[in-house]
C-alpha positions, -999 to 999 in steps of 0.1 A, spaced: -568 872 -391 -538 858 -369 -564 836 -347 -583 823 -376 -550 814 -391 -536 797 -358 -568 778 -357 -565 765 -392 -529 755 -387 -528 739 -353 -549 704 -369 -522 706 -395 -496 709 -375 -511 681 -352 -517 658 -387 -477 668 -395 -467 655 -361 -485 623 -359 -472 612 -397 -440 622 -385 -440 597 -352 -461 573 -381 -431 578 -403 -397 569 -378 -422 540 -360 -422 527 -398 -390 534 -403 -369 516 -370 -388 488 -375 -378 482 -410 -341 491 -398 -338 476 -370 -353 444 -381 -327 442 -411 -295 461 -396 -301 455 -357 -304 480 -329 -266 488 -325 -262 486 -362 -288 514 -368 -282 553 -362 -313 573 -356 -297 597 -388 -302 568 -410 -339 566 -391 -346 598 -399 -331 596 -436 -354 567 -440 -384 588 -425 -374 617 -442 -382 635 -410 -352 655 -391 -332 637 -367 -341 657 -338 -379 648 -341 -365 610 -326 -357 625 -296 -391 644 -290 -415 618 -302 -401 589 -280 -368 608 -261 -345 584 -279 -337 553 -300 -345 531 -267 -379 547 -272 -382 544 -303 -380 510 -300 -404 507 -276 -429 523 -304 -421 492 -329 -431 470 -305 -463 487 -293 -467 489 -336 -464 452 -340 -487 444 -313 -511 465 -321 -511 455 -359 -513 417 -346 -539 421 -322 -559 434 -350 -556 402 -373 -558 380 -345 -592 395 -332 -607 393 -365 -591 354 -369 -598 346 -331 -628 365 -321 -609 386 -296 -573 370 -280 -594 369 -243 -617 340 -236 -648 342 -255 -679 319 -255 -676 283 -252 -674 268 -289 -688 235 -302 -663 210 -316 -674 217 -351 -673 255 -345 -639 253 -326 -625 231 -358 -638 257 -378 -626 291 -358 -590 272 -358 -590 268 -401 -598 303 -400 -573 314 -376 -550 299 -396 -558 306 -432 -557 342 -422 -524 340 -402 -509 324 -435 -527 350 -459 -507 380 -439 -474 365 -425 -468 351 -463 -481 379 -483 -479 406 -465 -448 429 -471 -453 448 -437 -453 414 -421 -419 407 -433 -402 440 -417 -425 427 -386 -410 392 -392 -372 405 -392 -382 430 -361 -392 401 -338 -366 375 -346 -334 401 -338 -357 402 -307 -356 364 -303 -323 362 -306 -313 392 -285 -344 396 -257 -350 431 -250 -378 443 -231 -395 454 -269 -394 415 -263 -411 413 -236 -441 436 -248 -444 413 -282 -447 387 -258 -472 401 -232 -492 416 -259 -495 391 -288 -478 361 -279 -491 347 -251 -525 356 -249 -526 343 -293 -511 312 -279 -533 312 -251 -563 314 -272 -554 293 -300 -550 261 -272 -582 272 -257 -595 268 -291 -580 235 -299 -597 223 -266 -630 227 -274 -621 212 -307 -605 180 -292 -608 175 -257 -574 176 -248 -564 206 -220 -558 239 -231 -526 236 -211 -511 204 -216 -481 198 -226 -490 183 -261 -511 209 -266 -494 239 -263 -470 219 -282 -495 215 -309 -501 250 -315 -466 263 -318 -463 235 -348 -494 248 -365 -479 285 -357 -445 272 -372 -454 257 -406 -467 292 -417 -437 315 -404 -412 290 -422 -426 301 -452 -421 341 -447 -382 338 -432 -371 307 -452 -392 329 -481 -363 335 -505 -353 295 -506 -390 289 -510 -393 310 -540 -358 293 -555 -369 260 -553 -408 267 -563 -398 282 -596 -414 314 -583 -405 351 -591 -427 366 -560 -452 353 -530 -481 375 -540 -516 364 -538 -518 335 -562 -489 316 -544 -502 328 -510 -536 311 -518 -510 276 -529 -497 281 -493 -529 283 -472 -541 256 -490 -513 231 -481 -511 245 -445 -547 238 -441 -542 205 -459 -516 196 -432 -536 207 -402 -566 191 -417 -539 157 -418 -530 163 -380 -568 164 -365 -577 132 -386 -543 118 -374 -557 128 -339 -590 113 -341 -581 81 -350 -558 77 -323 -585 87 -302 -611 61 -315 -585 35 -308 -582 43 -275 -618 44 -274 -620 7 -288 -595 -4 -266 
């Protein structure tokens, strides 16, 4: 009776465990994100977890590691919206113009559709921009694991589209504007909502957003193109 209960309770306990690590990974990066590393004890973690504080130190042996776990979180919840907007962030087959124009509206229609109505991506948001402005190495593993290689992607992307080099200057350039315009609108959120009249960013207004980020990127490859047929005239 005691082995067939053991064996019932070990996936349990194993379930317990893993929505416990789920739990504190969810809950530092909210806290951290809005109160800061220093300004964060692991009891308030594991208040906010409702898991007991002593469960920090076995899951990741500390609020250092901890941290670490919010970062592996983020990239691993990115990596997931940028394969599905990208095709996978390593280099993929060589793209037409026309498909390349199109893989980049869809990139960034979905980009916009999570960073501005997504609640997780606001705790995500706040997580990275304490790390911004305070570099840790959770920094550096946002970087190496989303960062970059989206970056990387997107400009390989926009060359196929245009011509230009995936690393030139004005491209790289390029992309970090049509990165930009859409995280304005989830950490400027609260004076976009005052000045548009609106009580929330949920679906409807999300849909008002992608449309006008579209609209401007749409602006900026026409803008392009007739520069480039002048030059070709020329």
């Amino acid at each position: 009776m005691n082995k067939h209960s053991g064996l019932k309770r070990q996936p349990r306990e194993a379930t317990t465990a893993e929505q416990t690590r789920t739990a504190l990974v969810h809950a530092a990066l909210k806290l951290f994100g809005r109160q800061g590393f220093d300004g964060t004890s692991t009891r308030e973690i594991a208040a906010e977890a409702k898991a007991n504080i002593g469960s920090i130190a076995y899951h990741f042996g500390g609020k250092e590691g901890l941290r670490a776990a919010a970062a592996d979180f983020i990239v691993d919840t990115i990596q997931g919206i940028a394969g599905q907007a990208l095709g996978g962030v390593q280099a993929a087959a060589p793209l037409d113009p026309e498909a390349a124009r199109a893989q980049l509206f869809i990139a960034l229609e979905r980009m916009a559709g999570f960073v501005v109505a997504s609640p997780q991506a606001g705790e995500i948001v706040q997580f990275v921009l304490r790390e911004l402005s305070h570099p840790t190495a959770a920094l550096d593993r946002i970087y190496a694991g989303v960062f970059e290689p989206a970056h990387r992607r997107l400009c390989h992307i926009w060359e196929q589209a245009t011509g230009e080099p995936a690393e030139s200057e004005a491209t790289k350039l390029t992309v970090f504007t049509m990165i930009g315009q859409v995280i304005y609108f989830r950490i400027g959120r609260e004076a976009v909502m005052r000045r548009m009249g609106w009580r929330e960013i949920g679906n409807e207004e999300a849909a008002k957003v992608v449309a006008v980020t579209t609209g401007n990127f749409r602006a900026m490859l026409a803008a392009r193109d007739a520069r480039a047929g002048k030059k070709g005239k020329s």
